[in-house]
DRENGU-791433 format. One record per residue (C-alpha): residue number from 1; residue in one letter; x, y, z. Coordinates in steps of 0.5 Angstrom, whole numbers. Example, Ala and Ser with C-alpha at 12.3 -4.5 7.8 and 13.67 -1.06 7.14 Angstrom:
<atoms>
  num  residuo     xx     yy     zz
    1        a     25     -9     16
    2        s     27     -2     14
</atoms>
This chain:
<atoms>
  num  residuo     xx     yy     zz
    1        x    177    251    144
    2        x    183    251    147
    3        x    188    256    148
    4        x    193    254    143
    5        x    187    253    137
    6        x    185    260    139
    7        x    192    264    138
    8        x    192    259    132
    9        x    185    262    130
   10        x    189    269    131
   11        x    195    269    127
   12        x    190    266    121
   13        x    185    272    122
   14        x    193    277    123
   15        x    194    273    116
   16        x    189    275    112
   17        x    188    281    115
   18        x    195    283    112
   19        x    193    279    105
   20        x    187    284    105
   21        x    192    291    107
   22        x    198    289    101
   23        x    191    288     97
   24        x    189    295     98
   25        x    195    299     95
   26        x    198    301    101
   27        x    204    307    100
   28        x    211    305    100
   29        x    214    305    107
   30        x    207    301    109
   31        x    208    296    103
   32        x    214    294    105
   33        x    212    294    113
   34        x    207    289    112
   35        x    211    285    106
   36        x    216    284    112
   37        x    210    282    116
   38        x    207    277    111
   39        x    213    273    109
   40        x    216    272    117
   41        x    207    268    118
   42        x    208    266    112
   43        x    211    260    114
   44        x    207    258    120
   45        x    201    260    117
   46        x    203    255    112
   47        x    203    249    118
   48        x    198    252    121
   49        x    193    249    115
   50        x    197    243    113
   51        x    195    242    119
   52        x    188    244    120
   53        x    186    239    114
   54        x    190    234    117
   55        x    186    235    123
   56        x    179    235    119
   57        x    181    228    115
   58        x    182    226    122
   59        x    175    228    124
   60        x    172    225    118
   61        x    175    218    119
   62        x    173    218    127
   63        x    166    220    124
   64        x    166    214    119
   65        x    168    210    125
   66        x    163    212    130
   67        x    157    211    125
   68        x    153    204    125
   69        x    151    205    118
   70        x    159    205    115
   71        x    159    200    110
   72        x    164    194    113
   73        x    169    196    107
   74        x    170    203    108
   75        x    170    201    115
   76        x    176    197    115
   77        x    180    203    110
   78        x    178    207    115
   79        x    181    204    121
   80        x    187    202    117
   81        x    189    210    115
   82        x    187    212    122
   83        x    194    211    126
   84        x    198    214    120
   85        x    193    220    120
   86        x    195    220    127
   87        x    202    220    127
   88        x    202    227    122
   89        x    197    230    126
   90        x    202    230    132
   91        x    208    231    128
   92        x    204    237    125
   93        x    201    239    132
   94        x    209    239    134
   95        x    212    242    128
   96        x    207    248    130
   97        x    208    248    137
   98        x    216    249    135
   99        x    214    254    130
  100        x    211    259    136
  101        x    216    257    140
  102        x    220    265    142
  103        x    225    266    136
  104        x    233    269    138
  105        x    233    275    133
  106        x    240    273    132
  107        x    240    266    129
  108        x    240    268    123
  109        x    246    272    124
  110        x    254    269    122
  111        x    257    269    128
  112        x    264    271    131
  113        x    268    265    133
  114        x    273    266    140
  115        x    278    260    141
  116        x    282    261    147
  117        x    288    255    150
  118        x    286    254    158
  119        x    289    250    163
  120        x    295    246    161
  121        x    300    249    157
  122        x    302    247    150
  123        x    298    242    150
  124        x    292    248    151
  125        x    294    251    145
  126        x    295    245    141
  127        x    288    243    144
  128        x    285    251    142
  129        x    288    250    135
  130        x    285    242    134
  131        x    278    246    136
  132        x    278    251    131
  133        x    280    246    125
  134        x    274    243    128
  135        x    269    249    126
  136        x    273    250    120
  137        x    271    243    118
  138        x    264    244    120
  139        x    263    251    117
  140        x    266    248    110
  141        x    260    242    110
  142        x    255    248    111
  143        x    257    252    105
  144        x    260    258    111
  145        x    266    262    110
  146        x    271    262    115
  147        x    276    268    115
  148        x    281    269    120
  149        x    281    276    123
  150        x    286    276    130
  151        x    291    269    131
  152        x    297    268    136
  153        x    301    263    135
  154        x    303    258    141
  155        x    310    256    140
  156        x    310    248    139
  157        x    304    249    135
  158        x    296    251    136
  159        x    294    257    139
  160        x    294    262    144
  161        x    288    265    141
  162        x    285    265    135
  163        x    278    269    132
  164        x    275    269    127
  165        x    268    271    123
  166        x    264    265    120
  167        x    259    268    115
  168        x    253    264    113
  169        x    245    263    115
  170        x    243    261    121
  171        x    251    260    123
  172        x    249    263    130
  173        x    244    259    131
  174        x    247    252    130
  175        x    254    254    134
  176        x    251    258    140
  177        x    251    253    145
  178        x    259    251    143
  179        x    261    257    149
  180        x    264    254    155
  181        x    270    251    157
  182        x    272    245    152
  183        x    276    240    157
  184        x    281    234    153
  185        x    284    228    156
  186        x    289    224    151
  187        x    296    224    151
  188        x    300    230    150
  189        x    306    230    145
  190        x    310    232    148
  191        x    309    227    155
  192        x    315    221    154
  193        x    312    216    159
  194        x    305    216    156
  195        x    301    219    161
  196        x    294    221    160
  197        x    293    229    161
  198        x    287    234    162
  199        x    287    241    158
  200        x    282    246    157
  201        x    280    251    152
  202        x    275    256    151
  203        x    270    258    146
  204        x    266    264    146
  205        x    260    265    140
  206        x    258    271    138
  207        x    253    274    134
  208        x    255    278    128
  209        x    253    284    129
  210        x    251    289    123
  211        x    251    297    124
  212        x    244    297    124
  213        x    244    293    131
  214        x    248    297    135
  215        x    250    305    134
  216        x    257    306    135
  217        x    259    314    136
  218        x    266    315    133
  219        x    268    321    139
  220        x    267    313    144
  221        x    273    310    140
  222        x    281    310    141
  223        x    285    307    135
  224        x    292    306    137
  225        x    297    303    131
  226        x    302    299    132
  227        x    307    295    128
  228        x    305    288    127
  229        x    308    282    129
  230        x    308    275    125
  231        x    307    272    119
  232        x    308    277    113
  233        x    316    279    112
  234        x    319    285    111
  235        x    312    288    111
  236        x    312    287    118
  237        x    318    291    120
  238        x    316    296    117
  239        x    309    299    117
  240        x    304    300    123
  241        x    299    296    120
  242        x    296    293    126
  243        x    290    296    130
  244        x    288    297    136
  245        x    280    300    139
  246        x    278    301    144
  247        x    271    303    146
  248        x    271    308    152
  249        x    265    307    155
  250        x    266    300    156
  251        x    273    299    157
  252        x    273    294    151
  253        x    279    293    146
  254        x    280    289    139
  255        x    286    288    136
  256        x    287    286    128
  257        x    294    285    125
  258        x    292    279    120
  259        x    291    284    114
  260        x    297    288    111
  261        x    293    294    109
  262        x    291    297    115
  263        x    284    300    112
  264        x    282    292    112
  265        x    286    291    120
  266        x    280    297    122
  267        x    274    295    119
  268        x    275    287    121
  269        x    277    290    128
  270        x    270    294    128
  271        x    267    287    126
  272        x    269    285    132
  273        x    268    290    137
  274        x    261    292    135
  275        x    259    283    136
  276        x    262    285    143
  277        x    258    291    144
  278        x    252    288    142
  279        x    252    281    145
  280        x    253    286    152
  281        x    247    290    150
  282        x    243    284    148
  283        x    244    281    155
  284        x    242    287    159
  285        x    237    289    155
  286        x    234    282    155
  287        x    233    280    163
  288        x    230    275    162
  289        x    235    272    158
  290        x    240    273    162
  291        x    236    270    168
  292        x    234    263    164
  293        x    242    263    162
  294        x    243    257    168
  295        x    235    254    165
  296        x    238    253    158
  297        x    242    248    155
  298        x    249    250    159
  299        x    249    257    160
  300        x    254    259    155
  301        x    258    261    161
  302        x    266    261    158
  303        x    267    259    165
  304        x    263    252    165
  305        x    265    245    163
  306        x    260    244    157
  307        x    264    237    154
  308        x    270    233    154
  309        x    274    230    149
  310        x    278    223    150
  311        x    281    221    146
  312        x    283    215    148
  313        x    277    212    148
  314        x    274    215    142
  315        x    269    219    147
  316        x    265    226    147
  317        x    260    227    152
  318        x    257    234    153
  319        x    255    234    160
  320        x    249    239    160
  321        x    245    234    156
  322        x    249    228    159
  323        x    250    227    150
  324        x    256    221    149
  325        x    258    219    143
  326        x    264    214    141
  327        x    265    217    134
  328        x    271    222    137
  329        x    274    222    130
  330        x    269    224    126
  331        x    267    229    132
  332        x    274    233    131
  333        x    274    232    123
  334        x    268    237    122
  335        x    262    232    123
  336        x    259    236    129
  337        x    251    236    127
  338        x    249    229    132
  339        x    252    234    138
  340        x    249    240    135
  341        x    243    237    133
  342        x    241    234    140
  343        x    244    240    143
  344        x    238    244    139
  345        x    233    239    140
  346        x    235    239    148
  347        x    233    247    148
  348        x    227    247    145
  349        x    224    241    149
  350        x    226    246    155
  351        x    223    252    152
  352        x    217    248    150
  353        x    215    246    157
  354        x    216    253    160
  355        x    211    254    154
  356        x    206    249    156
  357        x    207    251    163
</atoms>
């Protein structure tokens, strides 16, 4: 038996050992410990037999095939149902090598989205705000919800800066790989002789985090109000609205504006803050994934060049899986899922290998 087809032996015995204790009449508290157990193997257990029947189809047709007696029309049925069994026993095979793949407990999470202007003035904040409809445009074809939660405007349009919350299933998961620098090359509106410019904005990813992830003493926080500045009318001018905190251990500060109640402006920027403190202590307490950041598709380091966009020719690239598509349009209308879904595939390759290793 080989390595895999034993922990596959294991999981099944782990399975039906939590079937036999949820059938025993366990008290509250283990119930519901063993039926959280239970429908996170479900899934794989179910892949695990589909594929094990599969395999025994296929030991049954090379049985057939190898045997002198077989009559000749059996024989020729066989050998014409052997490639396709072939197929899904390696499809299934590969399914279950992905469903034992290390799971990042925060894909399922939503996520916090950071969209900042880099290098090259205007046309940086006109390139942020390109960006960020982007997402908003893909959350929208995913049934995600997207709420705006800090924004600075840039004078001729785009932004400075912008955040925002994007709730969903798996938000996380699909997005994650979007951190880095994004660079753009096309001619800017405000160029008169029609020269192609190079900008660049950046994009953070952050899992939302839940009370539960990360514990918050009040007594480490200082909140600051102050009087909010931009869109809202004689609103603006007159109430201290706007929120400031700053977690003092860290050093790390959030500011929300955007709501008229300073209640809502609190509770979006302790959003904010606790995905910041627990991207932090995801990184440290995970060595490991801190290590294999450079091993991963990009390193979700802001400070690295993951893609650029040329609009002239119609051209995304993203350079860590040397991905080229000529459908730039689309790309910036929301339709992200080529890039993500490469993007993906390109990781679990990589984490298959070092598995397989």
């Amino acid at each position: 038996m080989t390595p895999f087809d034993a922990r596959l032996e294991a999981l099944l015995d782990r399975f039906a050992i939590l079937e036999a204790r949820l059938a025993g009449n366990p008290d509250a508290d283990t119930f519901v410990r063993l039926s959280r157990d239970y429908a996170e193997l479900e899934p794989l257990v179910a892949r695990i037999r589909a594929l094990r029947d599969a395999d025994r189809e296929l030991n049954d047709i090379e049985a057939m095939l190898a045997d002198p007696a077989t009559d000749p029309d059996m024989r020729a049925l066989a050998e014409a149902e052997r490639p396709e069994l072939l197929e899904r026993v390696e499809t299934l095979r590969q399914d279950v090598r992905l469903a034992l793949l290390p799971r990042d407990r925060a894909d399922d999470k939503s996520a916090i989205l950071e969209v900042r202007a880099g290098t090259g003035g205007d046309e940086a904040a006109l390139f942020a705000g390109d960006l960020f409809r982007m997402y908003q445009r893909y959350a929208e074809t995913r049934g995600w919800r997207v709420e705006v939660m800090s924004v600075s405007e840039a004078e001729l349009g785009g932004y400075k800066e912008i955040i925002a919350s994007i709730d969903g299933t798996g938000v996380y998961a699909r997005l994650k790989f979007e951190s880095g620098v994004h660079r753009v090359q096309r001619v800017p509106v405000t160029e008169s002789s029609g020269r192609i410019h190079t900008s660049a904005a950046t994009v953070a990813v952050l899992p939302e985090a839940e009370e539960v992830d990360i514990a918050i003493n009040e007594s480490d926080l200082r909140v600051d109000t102050f009087r909010s500045s931009g869109a809202g009318g004689q609103h603006v001018n007159t109430t201290d609205s706007a929120i400031r905190i700053t977690h003092i251990p860290t050093g790390l500060a959030v500011a929300c504006q955007e709501e008229r109640s300073q209640h809502k402006n609190r509770a979006k920027a302790m959003k904010l803050l606790r995905s910041r403190l627990y991207e932090m202590e995801r990184e440290k307490a995970d060595s490991a994934r801190a290590a294999d950041r450079r091993g991963q598709v990009g390193s979700g380091d802001r400070s690295e060049r993951i893609r650029t966009y040329n609009f002239p020719q119609g051209r995304l690239t993203d350079h860590r899986i040397n991905l080229t598509l000529y459908k730039l349009p689309q790309v910036m209308e929301g339709d992200l899922d080529d890039v993500v879904d490469a993007l993906i595939t390109d990781h679990q390759a990589k984490l298959l290998a070092e598995a397989e290793a």
